[in-house]
Every structure is written in C-alpha cells, then in structure tokens.
Biopython code that builds the backbone (N, CA, C, O; Angstrom):
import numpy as np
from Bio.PDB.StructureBuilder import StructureBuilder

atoms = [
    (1, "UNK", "N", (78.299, 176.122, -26.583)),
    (1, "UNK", "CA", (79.395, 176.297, -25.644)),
    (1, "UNK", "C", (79.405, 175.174, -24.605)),
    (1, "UNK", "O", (80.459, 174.849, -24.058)),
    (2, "UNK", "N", (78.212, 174.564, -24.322)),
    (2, "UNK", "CA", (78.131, 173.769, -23.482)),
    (2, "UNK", "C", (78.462, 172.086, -23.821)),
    (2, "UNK", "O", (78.683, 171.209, -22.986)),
    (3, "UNK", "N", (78.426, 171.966, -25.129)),
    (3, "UNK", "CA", (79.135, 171.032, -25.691)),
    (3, "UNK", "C", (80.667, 171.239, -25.616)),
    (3, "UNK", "O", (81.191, 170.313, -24.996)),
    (4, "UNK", "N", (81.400, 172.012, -25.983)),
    (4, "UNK", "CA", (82.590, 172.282, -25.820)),
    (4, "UNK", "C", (83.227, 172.261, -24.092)),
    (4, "UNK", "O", (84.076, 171.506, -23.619)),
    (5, "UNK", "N", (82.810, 172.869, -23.726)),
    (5, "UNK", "CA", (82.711, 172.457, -21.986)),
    (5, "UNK", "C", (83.176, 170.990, -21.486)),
    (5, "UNK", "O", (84.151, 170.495, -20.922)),
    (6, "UNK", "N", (81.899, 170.562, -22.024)),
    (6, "UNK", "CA", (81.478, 168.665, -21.731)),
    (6, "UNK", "C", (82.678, 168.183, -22.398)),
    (6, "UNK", "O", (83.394, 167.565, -21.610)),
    (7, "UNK", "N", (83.080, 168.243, -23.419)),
    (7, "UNK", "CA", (84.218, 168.068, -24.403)),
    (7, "UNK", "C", (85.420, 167.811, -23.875)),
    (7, "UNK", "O", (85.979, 166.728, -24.044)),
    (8, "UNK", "N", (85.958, 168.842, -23.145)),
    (8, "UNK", "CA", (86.649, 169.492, -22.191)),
    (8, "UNK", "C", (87.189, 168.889, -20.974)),
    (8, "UNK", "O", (88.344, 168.813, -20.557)),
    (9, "UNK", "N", (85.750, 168.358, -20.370)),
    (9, "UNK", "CA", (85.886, 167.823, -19.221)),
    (9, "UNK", "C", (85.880, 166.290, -19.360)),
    (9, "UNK", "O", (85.887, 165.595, -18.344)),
    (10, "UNK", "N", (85.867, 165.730, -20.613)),
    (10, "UNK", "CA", (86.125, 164.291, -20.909)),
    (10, "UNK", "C", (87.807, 164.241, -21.245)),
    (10, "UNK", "O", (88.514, 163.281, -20.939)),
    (11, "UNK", "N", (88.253, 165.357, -21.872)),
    (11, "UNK", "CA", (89.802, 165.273, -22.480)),
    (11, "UNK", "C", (90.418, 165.398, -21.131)),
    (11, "UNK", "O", (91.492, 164.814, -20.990)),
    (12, "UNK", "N", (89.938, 166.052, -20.112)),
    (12, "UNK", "CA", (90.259, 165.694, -18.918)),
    (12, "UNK", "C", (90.500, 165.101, -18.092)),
    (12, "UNK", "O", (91.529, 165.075, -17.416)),
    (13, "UNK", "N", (89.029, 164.188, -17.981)),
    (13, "UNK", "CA", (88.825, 163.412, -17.727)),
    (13, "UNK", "C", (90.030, 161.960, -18.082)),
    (13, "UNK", "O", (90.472, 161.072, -17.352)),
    (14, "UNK", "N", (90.230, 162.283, -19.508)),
    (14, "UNK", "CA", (90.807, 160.753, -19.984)),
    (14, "UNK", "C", (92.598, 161.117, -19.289)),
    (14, "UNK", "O", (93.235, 160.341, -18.575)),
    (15, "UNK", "N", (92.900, 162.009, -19.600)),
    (15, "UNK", "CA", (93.816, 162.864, -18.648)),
    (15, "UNK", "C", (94.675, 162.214, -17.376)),
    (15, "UNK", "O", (95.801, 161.774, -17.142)),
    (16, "UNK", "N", (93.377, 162.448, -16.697)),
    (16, "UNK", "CA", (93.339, 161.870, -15.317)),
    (16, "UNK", "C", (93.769, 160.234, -15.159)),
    (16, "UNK", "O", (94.627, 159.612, -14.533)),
    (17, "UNK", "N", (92.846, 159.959, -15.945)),
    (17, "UNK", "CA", (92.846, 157.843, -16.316)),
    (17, "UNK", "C", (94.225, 157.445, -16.464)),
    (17, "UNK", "O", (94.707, 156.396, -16.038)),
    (18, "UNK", "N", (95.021, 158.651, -17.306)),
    (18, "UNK", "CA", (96.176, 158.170, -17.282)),
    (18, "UNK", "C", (97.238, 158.434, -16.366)),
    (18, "UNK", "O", (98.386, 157.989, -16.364)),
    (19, "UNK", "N", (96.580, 159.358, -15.461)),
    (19, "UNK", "CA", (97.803, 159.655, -14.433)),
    (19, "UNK", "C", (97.416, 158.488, -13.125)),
    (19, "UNK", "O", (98.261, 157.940, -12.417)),
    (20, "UNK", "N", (95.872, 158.289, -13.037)),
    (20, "UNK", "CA", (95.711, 156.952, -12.342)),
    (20, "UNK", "C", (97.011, 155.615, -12.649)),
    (20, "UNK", "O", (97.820, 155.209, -11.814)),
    (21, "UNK", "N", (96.894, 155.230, -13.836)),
    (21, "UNK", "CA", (97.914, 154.701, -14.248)),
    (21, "UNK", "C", (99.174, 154.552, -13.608)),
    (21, "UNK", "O", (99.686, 153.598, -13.023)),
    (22, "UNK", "N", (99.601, 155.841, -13.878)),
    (22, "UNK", "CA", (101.137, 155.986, -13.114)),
    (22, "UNK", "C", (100.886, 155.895, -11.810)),
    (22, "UNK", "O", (101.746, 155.338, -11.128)),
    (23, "UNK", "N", (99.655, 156.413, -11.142)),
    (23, "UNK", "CA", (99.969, 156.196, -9.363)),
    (23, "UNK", "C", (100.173, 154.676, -8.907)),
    (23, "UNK", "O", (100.900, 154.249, -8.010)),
    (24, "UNK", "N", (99.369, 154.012, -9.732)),
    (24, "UNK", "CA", (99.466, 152.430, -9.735)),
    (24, "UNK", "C", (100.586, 151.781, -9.812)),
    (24, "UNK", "O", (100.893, 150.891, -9.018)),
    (25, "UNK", "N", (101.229, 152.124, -10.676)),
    (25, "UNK", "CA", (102.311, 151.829, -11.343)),
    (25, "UNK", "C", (103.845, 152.690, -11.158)),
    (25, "UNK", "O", (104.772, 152.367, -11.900)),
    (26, "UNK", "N", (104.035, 153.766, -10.153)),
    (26, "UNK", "CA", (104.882, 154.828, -10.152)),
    (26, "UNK", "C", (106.147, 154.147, -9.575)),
    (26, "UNK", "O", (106.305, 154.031, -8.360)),
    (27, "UNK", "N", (106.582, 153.931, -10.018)),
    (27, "UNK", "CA", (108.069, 153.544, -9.395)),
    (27, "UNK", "C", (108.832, 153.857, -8.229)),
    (27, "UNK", "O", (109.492, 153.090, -7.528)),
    (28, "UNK", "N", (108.590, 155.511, -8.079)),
    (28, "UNK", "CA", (109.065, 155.666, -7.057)),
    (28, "UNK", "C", (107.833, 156.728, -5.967)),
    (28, "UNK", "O", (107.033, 157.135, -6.810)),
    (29, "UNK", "N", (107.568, 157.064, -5.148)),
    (29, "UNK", "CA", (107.179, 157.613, -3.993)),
    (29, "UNK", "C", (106.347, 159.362, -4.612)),
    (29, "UNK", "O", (105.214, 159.823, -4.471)),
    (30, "UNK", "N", (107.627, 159.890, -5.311)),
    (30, "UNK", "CA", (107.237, 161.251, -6.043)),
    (30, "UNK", "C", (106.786, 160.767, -7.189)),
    (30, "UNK", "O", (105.686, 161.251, -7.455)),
    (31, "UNK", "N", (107.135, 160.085, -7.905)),
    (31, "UNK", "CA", (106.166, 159.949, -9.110)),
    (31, "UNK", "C", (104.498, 159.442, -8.856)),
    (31, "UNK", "O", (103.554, 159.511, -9.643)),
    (32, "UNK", "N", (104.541, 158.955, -7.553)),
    (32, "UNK", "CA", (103.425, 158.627, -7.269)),
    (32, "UNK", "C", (102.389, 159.479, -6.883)),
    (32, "UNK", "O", (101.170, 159.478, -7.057)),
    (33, "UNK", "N", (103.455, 160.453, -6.120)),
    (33, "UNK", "CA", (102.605, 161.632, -5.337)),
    (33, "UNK", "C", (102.356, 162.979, -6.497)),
    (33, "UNK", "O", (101.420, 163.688, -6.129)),
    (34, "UNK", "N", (102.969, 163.418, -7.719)),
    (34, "UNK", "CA", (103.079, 164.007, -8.563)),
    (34, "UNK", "C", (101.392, 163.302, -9.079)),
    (34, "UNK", "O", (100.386, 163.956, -8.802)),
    (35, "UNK", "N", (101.291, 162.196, -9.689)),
    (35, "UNK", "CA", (100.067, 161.675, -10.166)),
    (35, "UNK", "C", (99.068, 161.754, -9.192)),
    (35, "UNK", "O", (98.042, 162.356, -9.509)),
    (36, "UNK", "N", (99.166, 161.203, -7.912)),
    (36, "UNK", "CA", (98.043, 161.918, -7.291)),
    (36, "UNK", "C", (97.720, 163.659, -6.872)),
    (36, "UNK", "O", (96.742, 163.937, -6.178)),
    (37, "UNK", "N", (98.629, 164.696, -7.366)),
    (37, "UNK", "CA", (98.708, 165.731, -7.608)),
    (37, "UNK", "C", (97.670, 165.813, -8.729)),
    (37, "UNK", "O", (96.565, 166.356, -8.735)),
    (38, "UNK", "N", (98.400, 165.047, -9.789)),
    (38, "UNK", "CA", (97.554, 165.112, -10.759)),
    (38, "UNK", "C", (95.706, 164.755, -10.722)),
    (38, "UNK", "O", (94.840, 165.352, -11.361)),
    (39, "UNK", "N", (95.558, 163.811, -9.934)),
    (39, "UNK", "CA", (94.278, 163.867, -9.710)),
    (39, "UNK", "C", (93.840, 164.627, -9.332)),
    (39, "UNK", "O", (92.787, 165.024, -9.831)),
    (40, "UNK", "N", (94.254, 165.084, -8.534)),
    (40, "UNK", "CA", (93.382, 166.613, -7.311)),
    (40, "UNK", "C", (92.909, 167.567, -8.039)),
    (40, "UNK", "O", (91.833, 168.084, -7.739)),
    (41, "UNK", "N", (93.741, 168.038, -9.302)),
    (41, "UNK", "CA", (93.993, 168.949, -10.038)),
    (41, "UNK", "C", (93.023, 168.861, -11.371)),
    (41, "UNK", "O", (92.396, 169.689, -12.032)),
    (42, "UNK", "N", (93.241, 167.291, -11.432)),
    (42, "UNK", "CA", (92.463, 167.335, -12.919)),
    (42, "UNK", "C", (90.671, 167.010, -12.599)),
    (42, "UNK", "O", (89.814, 167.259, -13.447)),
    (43, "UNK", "N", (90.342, 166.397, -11.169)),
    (43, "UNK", "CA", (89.273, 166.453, -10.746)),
    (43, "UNK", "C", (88.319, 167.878, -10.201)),
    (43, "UNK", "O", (87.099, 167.991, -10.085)),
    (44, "UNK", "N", (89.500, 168.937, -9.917)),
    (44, "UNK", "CA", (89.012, 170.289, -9.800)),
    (44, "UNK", "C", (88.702, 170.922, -10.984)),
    (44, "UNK", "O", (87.795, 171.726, -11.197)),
    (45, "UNK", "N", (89.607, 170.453, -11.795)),
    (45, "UNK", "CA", (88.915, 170.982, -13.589)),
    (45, "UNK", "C", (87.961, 170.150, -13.909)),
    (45, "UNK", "O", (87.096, 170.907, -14.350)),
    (46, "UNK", "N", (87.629, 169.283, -13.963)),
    (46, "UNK", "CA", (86.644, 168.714, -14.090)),
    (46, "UNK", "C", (85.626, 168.972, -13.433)),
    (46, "UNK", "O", (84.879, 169.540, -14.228)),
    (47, "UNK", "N", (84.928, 168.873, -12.054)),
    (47, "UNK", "CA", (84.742, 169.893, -11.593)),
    (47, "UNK", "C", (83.805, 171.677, -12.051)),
    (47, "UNK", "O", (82.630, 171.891, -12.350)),
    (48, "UNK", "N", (84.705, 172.391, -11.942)),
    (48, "UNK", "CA", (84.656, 173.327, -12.220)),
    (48, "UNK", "C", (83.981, 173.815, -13.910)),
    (48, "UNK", "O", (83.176, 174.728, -14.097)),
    (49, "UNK", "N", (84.750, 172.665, -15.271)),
    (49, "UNK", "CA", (83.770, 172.685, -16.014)),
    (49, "UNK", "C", (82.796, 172.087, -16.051)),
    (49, "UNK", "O", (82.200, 172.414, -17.078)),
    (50, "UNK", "N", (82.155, 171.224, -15.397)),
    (50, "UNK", "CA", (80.513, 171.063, -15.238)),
    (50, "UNK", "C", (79.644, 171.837, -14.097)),
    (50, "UNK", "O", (78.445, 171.618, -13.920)),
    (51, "UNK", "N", (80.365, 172.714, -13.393)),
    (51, "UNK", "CA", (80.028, 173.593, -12.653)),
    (51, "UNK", "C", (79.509, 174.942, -13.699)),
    (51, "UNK", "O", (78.394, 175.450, -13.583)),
    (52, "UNK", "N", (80.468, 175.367, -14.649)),
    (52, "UNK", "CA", (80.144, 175.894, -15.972)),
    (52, "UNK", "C", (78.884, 175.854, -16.828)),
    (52, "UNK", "O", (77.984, 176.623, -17.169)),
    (53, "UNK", "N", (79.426, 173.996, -17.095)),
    (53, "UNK", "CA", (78.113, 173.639, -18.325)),
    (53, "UNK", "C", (76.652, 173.659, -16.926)),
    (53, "UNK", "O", (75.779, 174.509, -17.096)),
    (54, "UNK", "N", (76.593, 173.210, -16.331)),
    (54, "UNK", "CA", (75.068, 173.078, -15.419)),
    (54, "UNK", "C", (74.459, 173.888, -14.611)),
    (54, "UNK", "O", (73.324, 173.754, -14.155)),
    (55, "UNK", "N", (75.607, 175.188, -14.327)),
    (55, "UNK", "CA", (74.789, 176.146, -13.334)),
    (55, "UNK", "C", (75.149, 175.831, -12.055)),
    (55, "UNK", "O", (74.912, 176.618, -11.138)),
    (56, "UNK", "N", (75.671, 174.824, -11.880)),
    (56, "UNK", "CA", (75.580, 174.621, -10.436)),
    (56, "UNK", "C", (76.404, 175.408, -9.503)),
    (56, "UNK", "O", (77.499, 174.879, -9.692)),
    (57, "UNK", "N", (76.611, 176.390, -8.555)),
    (57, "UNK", "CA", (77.354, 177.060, -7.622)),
    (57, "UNK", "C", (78.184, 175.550, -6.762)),
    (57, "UNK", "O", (79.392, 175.431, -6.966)),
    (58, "UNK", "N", (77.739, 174.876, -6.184)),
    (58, "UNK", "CA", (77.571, 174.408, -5.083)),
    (58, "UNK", "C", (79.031, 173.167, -5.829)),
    (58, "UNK", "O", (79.834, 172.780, -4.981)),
    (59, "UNK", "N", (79.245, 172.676, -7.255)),
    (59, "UNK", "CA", (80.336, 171.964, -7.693)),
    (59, "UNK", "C", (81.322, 172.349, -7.612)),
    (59, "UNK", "O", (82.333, 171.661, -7.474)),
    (60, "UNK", "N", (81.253, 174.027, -7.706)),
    (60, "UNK", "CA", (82.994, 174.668, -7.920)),
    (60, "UNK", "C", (83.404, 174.885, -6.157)),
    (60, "UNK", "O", (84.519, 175.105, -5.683)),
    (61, "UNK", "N", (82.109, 174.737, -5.445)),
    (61, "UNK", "CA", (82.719, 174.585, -4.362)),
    (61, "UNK", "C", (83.354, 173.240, -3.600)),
    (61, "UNK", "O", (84.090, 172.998, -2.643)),
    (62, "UNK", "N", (82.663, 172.572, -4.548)),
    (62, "UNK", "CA", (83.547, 171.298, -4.469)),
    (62, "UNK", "C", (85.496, 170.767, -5.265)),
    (62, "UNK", "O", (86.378, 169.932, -5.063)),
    (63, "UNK", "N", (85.261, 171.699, -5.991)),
    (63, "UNK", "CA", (86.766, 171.404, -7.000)),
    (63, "UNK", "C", (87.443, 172.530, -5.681)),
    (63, "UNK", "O", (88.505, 172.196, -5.157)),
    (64, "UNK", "N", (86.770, 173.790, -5.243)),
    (64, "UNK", "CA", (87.958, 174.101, -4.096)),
    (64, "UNK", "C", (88.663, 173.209, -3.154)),
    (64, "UNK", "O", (89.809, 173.383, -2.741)),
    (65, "UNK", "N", (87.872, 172.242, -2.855)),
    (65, "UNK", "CA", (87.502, 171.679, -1.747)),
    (65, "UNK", "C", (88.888, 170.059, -2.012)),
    (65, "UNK", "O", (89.569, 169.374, -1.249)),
    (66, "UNK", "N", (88.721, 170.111, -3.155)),
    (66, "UNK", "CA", (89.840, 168.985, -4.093)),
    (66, "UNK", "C", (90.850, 169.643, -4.441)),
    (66, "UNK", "O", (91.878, 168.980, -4.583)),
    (67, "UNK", "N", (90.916, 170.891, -4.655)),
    (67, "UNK", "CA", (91.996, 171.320, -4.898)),
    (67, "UNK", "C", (92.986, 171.824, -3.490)),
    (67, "UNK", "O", (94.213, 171.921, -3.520)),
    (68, "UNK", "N", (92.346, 172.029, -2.616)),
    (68, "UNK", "CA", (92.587, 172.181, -1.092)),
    (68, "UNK", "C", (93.385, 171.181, -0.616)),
    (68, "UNK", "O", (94.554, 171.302, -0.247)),
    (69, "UNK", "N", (92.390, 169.694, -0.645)),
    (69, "UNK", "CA", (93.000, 168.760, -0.216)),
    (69, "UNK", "C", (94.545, 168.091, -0.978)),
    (69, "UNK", "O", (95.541, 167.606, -0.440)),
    (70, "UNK", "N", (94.244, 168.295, -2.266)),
    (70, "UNK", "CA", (95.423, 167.788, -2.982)),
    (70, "UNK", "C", (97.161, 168.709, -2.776)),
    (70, "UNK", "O", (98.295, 168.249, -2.907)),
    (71, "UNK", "N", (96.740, 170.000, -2.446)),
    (71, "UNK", "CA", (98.177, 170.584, -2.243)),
    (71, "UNK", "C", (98.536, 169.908, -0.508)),
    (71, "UNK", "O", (99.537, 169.342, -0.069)),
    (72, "UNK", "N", (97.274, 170.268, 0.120)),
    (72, "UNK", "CA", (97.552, 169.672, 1.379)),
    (72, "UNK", "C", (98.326, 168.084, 1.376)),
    (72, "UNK", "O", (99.198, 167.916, 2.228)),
    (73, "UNK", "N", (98.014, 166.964, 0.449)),
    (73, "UNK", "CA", (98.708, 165.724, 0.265)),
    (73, "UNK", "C", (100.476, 165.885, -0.034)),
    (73, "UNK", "O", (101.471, 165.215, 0.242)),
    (74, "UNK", "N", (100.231, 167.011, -0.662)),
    (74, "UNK", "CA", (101.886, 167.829, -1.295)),
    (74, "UNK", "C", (102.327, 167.596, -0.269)),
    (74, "UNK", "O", (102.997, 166.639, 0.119)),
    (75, "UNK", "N", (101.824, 168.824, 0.424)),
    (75, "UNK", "CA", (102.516, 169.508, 1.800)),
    (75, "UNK", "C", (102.856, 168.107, 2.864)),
    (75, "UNK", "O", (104.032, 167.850, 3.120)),
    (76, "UNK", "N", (101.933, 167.404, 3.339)),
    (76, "UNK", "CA", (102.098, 165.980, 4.191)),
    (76, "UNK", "C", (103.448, 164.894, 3.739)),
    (76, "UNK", "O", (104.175, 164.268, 4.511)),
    (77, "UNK", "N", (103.483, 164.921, 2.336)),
    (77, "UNK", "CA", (104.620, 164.441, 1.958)),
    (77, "UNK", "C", (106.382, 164.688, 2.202)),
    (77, "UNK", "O", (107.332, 164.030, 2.629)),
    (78, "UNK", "N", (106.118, 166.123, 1.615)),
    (78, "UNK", "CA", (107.365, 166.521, 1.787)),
    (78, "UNK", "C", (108.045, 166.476, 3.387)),
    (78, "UNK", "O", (109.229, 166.313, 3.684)),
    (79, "UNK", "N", (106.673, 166.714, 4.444)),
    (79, "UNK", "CA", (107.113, 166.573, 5.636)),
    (79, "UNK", "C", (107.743, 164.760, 6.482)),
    (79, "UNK", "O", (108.256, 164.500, 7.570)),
    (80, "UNK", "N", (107.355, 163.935, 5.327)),
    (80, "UNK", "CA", (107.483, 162.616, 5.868)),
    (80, "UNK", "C", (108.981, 162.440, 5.379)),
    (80, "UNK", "O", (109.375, 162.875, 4.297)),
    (81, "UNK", "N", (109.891, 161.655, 6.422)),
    (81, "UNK", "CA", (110.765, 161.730, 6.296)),
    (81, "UNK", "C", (111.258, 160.369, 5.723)),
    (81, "UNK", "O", (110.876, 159.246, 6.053)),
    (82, "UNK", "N", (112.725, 160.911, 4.257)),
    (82, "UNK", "CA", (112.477, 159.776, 3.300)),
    (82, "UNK", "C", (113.361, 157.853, 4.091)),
    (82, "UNK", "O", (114.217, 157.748, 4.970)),
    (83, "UNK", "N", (112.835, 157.010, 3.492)),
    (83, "UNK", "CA", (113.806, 156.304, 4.253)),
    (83, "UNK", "C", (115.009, 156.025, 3.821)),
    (83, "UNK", "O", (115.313, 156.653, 2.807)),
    (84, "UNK", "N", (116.106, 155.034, 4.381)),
    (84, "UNK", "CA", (117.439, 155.030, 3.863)),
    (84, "UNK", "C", (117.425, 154.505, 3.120)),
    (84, "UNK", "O", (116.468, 153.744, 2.979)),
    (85, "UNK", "N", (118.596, 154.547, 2.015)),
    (85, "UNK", "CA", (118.594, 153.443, 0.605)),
    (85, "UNK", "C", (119.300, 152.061, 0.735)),
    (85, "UNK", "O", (118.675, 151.618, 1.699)),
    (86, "UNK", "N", (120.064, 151.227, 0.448)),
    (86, "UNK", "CA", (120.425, 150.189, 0.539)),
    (86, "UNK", "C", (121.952, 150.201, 1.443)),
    (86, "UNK", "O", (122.346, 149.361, 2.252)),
    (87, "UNK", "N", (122.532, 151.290, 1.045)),
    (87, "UNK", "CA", (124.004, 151.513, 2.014)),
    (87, "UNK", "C", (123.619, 152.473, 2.903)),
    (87, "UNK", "O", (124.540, 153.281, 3.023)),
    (88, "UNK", "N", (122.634, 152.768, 3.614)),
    (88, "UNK", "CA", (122.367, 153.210, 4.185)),
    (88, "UNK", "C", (122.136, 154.997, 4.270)),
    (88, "UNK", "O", (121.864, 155.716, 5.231)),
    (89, "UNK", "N", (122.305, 155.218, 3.256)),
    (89, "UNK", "CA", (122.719, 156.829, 2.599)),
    (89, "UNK", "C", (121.256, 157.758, 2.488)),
    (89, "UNK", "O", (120.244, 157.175, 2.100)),
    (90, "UNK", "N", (121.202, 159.041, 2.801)),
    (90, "UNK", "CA", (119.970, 159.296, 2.791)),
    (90, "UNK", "C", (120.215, 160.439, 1.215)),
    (90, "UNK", "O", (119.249, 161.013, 0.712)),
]
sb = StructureBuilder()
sb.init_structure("model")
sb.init_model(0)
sb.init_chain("A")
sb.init_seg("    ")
for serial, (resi, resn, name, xyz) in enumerate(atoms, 1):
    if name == "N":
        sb.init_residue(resn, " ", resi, " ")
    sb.init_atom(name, np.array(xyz, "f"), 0.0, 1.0, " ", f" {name:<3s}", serial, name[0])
structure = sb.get_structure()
C-alpha cells in the first residue's frame, strides 16, 4: 500500500510541475492565480500522502497549513482591484 501511496504522490507531484508551468507562463492574472491554486492544493496532497506512507502526524499538519494559505492567496486576489484595459473600460 505504501508503494501505491508513493506512486500517488509522484503522479502528483508531476501534476503540479505542470501547473508550475502555466504560473510561469499564464497569460493572464487568473490563470496564474488558478495554477498557483493549483500548487497549494497539489502540495497538500502530496503532503498528506507521505504523511500516510511514513507515519508522520506532524506532515498533514503541514498540508493544512498549505492548504490554508493557498485559499487565503484566492481570497487576497479577488479583493485586489483589477486594472483598466486599453480604452479604459473595467
């Protein structure tokens, strides 16, 4: 089971690599912030299954702790206000 786990947390892992990608590369502001969503999210699963495979208590209190911060990045966003577009139009 603990192979499957580890398994798990690499398909995840590679997951993630690619939403890195898009934050790099995101075109616009939400696609950017969606991928770093995606990190928060896929680092709390990650996370959480080696918290699984190793026993450790003290990791899944860490994927809370990422998963906390990442809605909180949500929330900071939506409050920033967007800027104007080229004719001035919001």
């Amino acid at each position: 089971m603990a192979e499957f786990l580890a398994a798990a947390a690499l398909f995840v892992l590679a997951s993630v690599a690619l939403g890195l990608v898009r934050l790099l590369r995101g075109p616009s502001a939400a696609d950017r912030m969606m991928a770093a969503q995606l990190l928060g999210t896929g680092g709390a699963a990650i996370c959480l299954l080696l918290a699984a495979t190793q026993g450790i208590d003290a990791i899944a209190d860490v994927a809370l702790t990422l998963a906390l911060l990442a809605a909180l990045a949500a929330a900071a966003l939506s409050l920033v206000p967007r800027r104007a577009g080229p004719e001035g139009e919001r």
